[in-house]
N, C-alpha and C positions, 0 to 999 in steps of 0.2 A: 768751368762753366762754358756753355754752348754760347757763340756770337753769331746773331746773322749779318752777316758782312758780304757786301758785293762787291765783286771784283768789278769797280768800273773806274773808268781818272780821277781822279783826286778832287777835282772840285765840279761833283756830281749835277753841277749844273747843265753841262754840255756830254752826257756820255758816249755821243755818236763818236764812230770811226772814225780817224782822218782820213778821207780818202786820198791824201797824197801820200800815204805811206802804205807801203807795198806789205801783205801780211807774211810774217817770217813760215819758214819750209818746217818743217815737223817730217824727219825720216824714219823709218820702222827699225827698233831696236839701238835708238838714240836717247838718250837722255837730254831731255828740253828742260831749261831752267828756268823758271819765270821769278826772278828775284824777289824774295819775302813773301811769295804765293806760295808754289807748289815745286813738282820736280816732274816730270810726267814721260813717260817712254813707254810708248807705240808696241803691243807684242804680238798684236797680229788683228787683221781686219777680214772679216767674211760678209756672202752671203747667203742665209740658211730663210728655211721656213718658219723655224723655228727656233729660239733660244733655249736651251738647258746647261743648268748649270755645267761645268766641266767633271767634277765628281759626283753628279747627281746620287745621293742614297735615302731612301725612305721618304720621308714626306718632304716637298720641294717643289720651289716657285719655281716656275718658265713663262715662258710666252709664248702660246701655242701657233701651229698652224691658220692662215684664214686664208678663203679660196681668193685666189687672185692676188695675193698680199707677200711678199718677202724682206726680209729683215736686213738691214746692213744693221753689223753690230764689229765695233771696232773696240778691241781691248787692249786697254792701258792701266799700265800700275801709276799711280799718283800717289807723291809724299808731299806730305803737308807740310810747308817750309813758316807756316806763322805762328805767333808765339803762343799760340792759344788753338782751343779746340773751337772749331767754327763746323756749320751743319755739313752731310757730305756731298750736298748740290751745289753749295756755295764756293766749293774751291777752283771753280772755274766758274767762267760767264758763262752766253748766251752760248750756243753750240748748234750749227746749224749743216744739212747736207745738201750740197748744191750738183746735184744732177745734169749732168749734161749743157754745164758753165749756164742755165738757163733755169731750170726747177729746184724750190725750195723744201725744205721740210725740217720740220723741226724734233731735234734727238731728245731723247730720256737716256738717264743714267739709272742703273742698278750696279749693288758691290756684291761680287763675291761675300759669303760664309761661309764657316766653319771648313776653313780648307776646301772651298769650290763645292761643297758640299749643297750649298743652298743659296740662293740672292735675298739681296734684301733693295725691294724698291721704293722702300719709303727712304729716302736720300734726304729730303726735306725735314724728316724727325730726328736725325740720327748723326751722330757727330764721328769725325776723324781730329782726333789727336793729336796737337803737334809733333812733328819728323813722323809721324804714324804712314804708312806703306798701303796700302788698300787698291785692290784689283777692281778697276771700274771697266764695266759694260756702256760703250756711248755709242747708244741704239735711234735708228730710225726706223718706221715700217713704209714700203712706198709700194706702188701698183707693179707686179712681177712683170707685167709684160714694158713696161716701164725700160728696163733695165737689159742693154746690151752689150755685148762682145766691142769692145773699142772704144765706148763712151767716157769719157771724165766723171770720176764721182770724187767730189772734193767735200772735205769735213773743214769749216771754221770752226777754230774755237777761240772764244775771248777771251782774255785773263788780265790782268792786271791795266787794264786801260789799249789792249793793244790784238792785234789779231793774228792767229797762227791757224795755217792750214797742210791737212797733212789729202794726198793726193793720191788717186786710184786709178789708172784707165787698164 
């Protein structure tokens, strides 16, 4: 059975960040372990104008082109570390990209199909599996001209009551 379950502290009264606790590093092609959540490791981060699947064949979602607009999309395989199948939005929190230590915006997730073959963005309908492996797109769109040579682009991602950010310049 599907659970909607948020990853936030444990006594959901208070789920803001502490801000005295510094958010842990997230490196590319590391294994990050968020105990009794997930497993999650970084396989590479772009930015395109577009999104397509990586085996795009025959009919198949993307996220096309828009004038002035480009895409950070950072891909990570995520295994489902809890004992039960929960939706596949919920295995992480809040997921935010912070631009130029200054600009906010906020990511969408889409999972790879059928072998890179297709995405599926409905992540809200759709369940991962306990110990299940699934290749997730954690997508922003921001203003192209936005975005330069030497600037910080830093991804938070929340999990289990705690903040992890993985870093671009």
């Amino acid at each position: 059975s599907i659970t909607d379950e948020e990853n936030s502290n444990e006594d959901n009264e208070n789920p803001s960040i502490n801000l005295n606790e510094q958010p842990i590093e997230i490196k590319a092609n590391e294994t990050l372990k968020v105990e009794n959540v997930c497993e999650l490791k970084i396989v590479k981060a772009n930015m395109k104008e577009e999104i397509l699947p990586p085996s795009a064949s025959g009919y198949y979602t993307y996220y096309p082109e828009e004038n002035g607009k480009i895409y950070f999309d950072l891909i990570a395989d995520i295994k489902n570390l809890k004992t039960s199948a929960i939706k596949q939005d919920s295995i992480v929190g809040n997921i935010t990209l912070i631009y130029d230590e200054n600009y906010e915006y906020d990511c969408f997730l889409v999972v790879e199909e059928d072998n890179g073959q297709d995405f599926n963005g409905y992540t809200n309908l759709y369940e991962i599996k306990p110990l299940e492996t699934m290749t997730y797109h954690i997508a922003a769109q921001v203003p192209e001209n936005t975005i330069e040579v030497g600037k910080m682009v830093k991804l938070i991602i929340n999990a289990n009551g705690k903040e992890y950010k993985y870093e671009i310049s």
